[in-house]
C-alpha positions as CSV (number, residue, x, y, z in Angstrom):
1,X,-16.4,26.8,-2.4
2,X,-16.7,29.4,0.4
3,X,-14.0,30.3,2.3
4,X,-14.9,28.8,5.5
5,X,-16.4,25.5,4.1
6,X,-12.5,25.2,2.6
7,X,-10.9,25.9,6.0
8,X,-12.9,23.4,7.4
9,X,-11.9,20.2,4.9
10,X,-8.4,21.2,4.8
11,X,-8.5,21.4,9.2
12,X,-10.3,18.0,9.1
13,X,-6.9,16.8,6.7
14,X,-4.6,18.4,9.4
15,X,-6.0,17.3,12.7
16,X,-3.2,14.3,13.7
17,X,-4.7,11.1,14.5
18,X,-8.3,11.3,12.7
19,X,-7.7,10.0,9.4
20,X,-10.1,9.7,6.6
21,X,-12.1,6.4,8.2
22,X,-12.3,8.6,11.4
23,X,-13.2,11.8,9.1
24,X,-16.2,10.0,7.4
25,X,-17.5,9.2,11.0
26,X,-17.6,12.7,11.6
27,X,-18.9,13.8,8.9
28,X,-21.7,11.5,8.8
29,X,-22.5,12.3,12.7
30,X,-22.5,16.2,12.1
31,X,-23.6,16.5,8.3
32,X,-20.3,19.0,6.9
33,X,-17.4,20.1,8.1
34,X,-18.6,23.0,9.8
35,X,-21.0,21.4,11.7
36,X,-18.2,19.4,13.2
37,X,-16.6,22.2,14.5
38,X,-20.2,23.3,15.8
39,X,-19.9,20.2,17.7
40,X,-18.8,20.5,21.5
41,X,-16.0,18.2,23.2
42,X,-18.5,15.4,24.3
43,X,-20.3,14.8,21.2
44,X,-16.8,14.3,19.4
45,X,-15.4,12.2,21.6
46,X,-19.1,10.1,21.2
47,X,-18.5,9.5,17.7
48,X,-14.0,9.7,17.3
49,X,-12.9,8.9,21.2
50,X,-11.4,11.9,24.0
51,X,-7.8,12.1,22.5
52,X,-8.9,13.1,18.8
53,X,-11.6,14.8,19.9
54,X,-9.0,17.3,21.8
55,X,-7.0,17.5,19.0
56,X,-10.1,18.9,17.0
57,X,-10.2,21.9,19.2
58,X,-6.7,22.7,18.7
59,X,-6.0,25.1,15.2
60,X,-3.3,23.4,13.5
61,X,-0.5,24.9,13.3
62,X,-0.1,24.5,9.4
63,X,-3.7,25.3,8.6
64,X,-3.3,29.1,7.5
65,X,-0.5,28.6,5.4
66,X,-2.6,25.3,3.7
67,X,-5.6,27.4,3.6
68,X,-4.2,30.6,1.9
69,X,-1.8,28.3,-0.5
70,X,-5.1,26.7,-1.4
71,X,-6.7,30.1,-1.8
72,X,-3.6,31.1,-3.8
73,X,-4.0,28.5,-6.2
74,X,-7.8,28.6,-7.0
75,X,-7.8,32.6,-7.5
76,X,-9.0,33.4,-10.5
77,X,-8.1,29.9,-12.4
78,X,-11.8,28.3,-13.6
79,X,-10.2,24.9,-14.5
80,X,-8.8,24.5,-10.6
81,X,-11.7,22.9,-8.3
82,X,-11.3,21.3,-4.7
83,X,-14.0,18.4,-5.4
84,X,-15.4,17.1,-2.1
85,X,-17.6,14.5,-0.9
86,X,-21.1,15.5,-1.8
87,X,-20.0,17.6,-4.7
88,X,-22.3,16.3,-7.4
89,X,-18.6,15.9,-9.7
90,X,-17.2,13.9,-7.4
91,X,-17.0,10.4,-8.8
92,X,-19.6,7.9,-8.4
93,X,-17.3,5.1,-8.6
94,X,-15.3,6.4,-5.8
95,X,-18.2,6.4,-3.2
96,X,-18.1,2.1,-4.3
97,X,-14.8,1.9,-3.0
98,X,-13.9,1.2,0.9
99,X,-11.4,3.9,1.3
100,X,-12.8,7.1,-1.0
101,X,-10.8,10.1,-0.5
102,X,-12.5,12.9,1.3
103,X,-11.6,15.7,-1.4
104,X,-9.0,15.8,-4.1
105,X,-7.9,18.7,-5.8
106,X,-8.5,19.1,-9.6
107,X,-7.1,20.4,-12.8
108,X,-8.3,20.6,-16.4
109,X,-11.7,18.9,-17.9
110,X,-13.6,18.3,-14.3
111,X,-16.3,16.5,-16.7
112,X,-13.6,13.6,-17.6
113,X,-14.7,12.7,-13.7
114,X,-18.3,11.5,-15.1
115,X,-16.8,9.5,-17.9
116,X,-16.3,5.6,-18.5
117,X,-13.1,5.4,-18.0
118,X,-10.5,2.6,-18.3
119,X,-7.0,2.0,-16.3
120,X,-3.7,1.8,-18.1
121,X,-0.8,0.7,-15.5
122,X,2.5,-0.6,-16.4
123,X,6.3,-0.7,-15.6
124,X,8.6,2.9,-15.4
125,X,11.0,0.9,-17.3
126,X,9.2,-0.7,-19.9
127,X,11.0,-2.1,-23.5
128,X,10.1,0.2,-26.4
129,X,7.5,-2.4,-27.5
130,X,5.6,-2.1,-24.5
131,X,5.7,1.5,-25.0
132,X,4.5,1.3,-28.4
133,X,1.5,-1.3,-27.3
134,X,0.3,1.0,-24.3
135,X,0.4,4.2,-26.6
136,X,-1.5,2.1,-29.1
137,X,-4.1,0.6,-26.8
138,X,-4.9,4.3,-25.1
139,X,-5.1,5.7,-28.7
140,X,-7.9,3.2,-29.7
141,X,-9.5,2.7,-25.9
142,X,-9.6,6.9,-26.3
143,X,-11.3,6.5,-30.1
144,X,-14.0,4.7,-28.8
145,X,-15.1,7.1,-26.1
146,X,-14.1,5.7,-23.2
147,X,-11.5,7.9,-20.7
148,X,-8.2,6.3,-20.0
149,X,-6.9,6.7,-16.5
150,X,-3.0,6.3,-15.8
151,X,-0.4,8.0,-12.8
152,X,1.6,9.5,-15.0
153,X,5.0,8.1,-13.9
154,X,7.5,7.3,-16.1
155,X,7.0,4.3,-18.8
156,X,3.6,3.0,-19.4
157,X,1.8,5.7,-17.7
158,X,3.3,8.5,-19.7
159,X,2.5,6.7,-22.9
160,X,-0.8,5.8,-22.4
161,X,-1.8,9.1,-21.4
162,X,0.0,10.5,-24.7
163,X,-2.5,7.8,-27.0
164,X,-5.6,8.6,-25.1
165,X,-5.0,12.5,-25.9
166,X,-5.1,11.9,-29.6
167,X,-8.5,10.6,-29.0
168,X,-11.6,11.8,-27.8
169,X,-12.1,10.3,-25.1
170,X,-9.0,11.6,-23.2
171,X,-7.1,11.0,-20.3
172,X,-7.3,11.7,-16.2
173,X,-3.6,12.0,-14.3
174,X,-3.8,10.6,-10.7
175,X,-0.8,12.1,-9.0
176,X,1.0,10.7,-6.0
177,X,2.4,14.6,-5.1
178,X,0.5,18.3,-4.9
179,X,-0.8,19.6,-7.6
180,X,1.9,22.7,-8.1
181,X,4.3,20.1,-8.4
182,X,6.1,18.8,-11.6
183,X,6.8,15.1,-10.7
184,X,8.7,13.4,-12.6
185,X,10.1,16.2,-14.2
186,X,10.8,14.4,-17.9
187,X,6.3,14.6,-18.0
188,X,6.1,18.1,-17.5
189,X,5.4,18.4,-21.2
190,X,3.1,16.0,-20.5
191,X,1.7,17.2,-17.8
192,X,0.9,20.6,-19.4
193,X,-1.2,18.8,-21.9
194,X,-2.9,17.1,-19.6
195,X,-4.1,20.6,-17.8
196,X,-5.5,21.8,-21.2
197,X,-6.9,18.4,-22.7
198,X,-7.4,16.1,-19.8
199,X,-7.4,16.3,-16.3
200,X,-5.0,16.2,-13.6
201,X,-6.1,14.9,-10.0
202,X,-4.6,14.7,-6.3
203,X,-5.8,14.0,-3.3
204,X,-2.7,15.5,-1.4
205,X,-2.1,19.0,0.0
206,X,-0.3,21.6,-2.7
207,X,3.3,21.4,-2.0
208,X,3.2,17.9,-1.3
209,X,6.4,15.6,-2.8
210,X,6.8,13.0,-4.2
211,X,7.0,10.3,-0.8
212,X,7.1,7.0,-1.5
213,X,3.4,5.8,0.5
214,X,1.9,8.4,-1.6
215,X,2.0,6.3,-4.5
216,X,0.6,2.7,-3.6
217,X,-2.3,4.9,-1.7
218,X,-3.0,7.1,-5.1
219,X,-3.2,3.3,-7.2
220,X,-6.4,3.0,-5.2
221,X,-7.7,6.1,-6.9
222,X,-6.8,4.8,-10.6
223,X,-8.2,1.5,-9.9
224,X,-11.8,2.9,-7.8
225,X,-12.2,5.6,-11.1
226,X,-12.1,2.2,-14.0
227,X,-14.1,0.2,-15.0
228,X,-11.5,-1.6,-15.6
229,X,-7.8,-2.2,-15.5
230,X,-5.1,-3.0,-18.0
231,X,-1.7,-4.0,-17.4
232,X,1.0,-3.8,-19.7
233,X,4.8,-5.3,-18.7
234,X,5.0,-5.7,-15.1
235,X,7.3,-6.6,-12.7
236,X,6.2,-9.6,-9.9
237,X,6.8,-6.7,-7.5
238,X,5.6,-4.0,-8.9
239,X,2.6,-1.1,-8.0
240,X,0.9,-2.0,-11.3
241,X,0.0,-5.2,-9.7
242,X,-1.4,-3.4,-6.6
243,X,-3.4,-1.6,-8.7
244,X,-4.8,-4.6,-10.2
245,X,-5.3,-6.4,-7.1
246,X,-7.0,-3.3,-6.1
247,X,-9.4,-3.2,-9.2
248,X,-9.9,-6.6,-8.7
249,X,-11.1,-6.4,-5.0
250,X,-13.7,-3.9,-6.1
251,X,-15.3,-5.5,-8.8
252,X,-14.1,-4.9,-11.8
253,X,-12.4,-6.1,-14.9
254,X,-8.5,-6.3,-15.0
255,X,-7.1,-7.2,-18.5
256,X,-3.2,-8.2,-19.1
257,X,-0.9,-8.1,-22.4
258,X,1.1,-11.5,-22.2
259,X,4.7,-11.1,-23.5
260,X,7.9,-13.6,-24.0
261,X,8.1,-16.1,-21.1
262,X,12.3,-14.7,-21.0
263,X,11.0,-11.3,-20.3
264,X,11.0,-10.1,-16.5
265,X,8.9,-7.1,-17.5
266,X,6.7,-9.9,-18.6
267,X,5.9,-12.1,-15.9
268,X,3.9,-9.7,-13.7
269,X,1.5,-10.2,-16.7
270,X,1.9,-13.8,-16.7
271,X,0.6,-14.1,-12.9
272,X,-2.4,-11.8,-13.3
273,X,-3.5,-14.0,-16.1
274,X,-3.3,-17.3,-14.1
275,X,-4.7,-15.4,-11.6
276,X,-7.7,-14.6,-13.7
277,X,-7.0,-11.8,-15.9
278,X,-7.9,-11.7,-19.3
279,X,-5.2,-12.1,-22.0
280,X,-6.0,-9.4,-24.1
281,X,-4.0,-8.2,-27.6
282,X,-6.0,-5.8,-29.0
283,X,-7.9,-3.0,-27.5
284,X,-11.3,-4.6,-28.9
285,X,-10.9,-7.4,-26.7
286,X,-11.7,-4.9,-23.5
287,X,-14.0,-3.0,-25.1
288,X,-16.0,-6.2,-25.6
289,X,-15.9,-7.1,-22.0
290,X,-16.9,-3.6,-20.8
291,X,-20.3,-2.1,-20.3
292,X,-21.9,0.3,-22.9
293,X,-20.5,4.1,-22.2
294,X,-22.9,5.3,-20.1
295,X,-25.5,8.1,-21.6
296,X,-24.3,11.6,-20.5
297,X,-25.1,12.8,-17.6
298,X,-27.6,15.2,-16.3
299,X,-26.5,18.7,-15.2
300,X,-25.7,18.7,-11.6
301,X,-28.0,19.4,-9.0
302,X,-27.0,22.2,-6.7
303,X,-25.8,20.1,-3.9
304,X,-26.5,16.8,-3.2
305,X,-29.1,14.7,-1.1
306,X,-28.1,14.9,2.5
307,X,-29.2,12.9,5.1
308,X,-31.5,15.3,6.9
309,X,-33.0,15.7,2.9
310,X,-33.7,12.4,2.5
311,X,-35.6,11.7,5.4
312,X,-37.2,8.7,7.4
313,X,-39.0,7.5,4.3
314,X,-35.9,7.4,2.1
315,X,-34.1,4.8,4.8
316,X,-37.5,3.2,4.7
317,X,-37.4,2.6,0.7
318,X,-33.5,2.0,0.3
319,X,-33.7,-0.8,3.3
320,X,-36.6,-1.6,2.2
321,X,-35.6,-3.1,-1.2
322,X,-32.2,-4.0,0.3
323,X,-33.9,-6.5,2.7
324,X,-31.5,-8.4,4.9
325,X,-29.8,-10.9,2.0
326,X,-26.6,-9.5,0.4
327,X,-27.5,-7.4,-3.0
328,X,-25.3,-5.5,-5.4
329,X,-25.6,-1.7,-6.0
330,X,-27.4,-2.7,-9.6
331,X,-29.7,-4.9,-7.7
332,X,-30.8,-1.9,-5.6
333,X,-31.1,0.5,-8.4
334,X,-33.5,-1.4,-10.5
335,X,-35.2,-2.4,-7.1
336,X,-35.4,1.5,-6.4
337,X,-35.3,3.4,-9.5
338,X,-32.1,5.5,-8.1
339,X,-29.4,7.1,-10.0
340,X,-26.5,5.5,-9.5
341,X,-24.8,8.6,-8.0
342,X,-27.8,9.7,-5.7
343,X,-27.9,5.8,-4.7
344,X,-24.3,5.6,-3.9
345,X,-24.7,8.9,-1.7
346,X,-27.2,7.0,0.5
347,X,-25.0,3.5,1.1
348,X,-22.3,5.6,1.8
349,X,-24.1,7.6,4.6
350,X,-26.0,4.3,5.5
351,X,-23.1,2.3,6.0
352,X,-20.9,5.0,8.0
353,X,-24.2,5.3,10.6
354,X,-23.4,1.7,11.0
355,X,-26.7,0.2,9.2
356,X,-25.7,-1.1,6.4
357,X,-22.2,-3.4,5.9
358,X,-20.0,-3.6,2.6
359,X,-19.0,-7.0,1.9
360,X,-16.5,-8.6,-0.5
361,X,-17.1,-8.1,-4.4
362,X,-18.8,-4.8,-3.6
363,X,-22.2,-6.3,-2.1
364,X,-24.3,-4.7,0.5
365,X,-25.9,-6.2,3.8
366,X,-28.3,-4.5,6.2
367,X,-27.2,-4.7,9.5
368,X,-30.4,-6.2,12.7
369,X,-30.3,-3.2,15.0
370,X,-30.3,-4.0,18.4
């Protein structure tokens, strides 16, 4: 990434009051970040209203400092990326979600982000069983290929993410702090393995700690990466269960390990599984409700499709086969003929110019223009 395409993202980050939702606008309206900062005061305030349209003419006063910190940290280091929207890494299943994160910053294996990859989320203080079961599950879940995602806090995270490395299928860290920060210290071990065999992922700024909204914001990041999600010992107020309830909201399978009805670590289990989830006790019971792994991918294309590539007669043939009912992404692809990343590119843009809605259970709608 150039210099001034970075400075750009990270100003976008820093303006106060713009947000991602207000970002995505934005970028939609101008096509990059530069090009939003090409805009003049009018056209902003057209697409993000007067007062943060101000603000984006104002050079935040942290910016330099983010920017050469940034800089700093990428130098020379092939296994640091900042992936962005439009990078042809960033994840697929992240553009299917309703909040995906403008850029995250990465660390190890940036190919793990193509992967199938499954959730492991569980309790910080979990008994030495649940420990043993999580390990176990990662261990076999990583054996047969598939990717196992976890936040490597304390507990369940830390052991799944120590089975899936004995596998091949590995493991991807989402963090709720910067990058350059070891948090919680007792996984820095762990951590360090992680950069050389897995991959560690953030969408906060380097030099960011460990604040506690970071957390229930980054469980939308495991649960958007999985295909699906499995809880082992839970609390009935816990951020496992968010992250469930997250995965669950988007579409995909969440799986829970039942335990002894006595247990409290036991019962946030217990209520996903009335809820719905699957009672699971072996890893071969998720991977029989999961899709195939998905045939590797293609090398990536230099950038990808933007609006102004696409063209008229792309709207034409996506809206075409969408109609005006309510269809699924997989609907569209085999209407279309689309990979699924190129695809998800398109609704994305579509649906930020305000012509297509996303409705529950991850279903699309084209919006009558008037």
């Amino acid at each position: 990434m150039e210099r001034d395409e970075l400075e750009s993202w990270l100003r976008l980050t820093l303006t106060p009051g713009l947000g991602r939702a207000g970002t995505r606008h934005l970028l939609a309206a101008c096509g990059s970040p530069q090009g939003v900062f090409a805009q003049t005061p009018v056209a902003l305030a057209g697409v993000v209203g007067e007062t943060v349209a101000r603000a984006l003419q104002e050079r935040p006063p942290a910016l330099d400092a983010a920017l050469d910190r940034t800089l700093a940290w990428l130098d020379g280091d092939p296994t640091r990326a900042v992936v962005t929207l439009g990078d042809p890494r960033y994840p697929t299943r992240w553009l299917q979600t309703a909040d995906p994160p403008l850029f995250v910053y990465a660390e190890g294996r940036v190919d793990l982000f193509a992967a199938d990859a499954v959730a492991v989320v569980g309790s910080r203080n979990p008994t030495a069983q649940g420990e043993d079961t999580a390990r176990d599950f990662a261990r076999a879940l990583s054996e047969a290929g598939r990717t196992v995602v976890s936040g490597l806090a304390l507990g369940i995270d830390a052991a799944a993410h120590a089975g899936a490395l004995e596998g091949p299928g590995g493991t991807i860290a989402i963090v709720g702090t910067g990058l350059d920060s070891d948090y919680p210290r007792r996984n820095a071990a762990l951590a360090r393995r992680i950069r050389t065999a897995g991959l560690m992922v953030s969408e906060y700024p380097l030099g960011a700690g460990p604040l506690a909204p970071h957390f229930p914001q980054r469980n939308r990041l495991i649960a958007g990466l999985a295909r699906g999600t499995l809880v082992v010992e839970a609390a009935l107020q816990s951020g496992s269960l968010i992250t469930a309830r997250q995965a669950l909201d988007q579409g995909a399978e969440v799986f829970a390990v039942p335990g002894s009805i006595h247990s409290p670590q036991s019962r946030g289990c217990h209520a996903l599984i009335k809820q719905g989830a699957k009672l699971v006790d072996s890893a071969e019971d998720i991977l029989a409700e999961l899709p195939p792994l998905s045939p590797p991918a293609s090398p990536p294309a230099a950038s990808a499709p933007s609006a102004a590539d696409l063209g008229e007669a792309v709207d034409d043939e996506v809206l075409r086969a969408m109609g005006y009912d309510p269809v699924t992404q997989d609907q569209l692809a085999a209407r279309t003929g689309w990979p699924a990343a190129r695809l998800s590119a398109r609704l994305l843009e579509l649906e930020l110019a305000g012509r297509v809605a996303r409705l529950p259970g991850q279903r699309f709608q084209r919006r009558a223009q008037g």
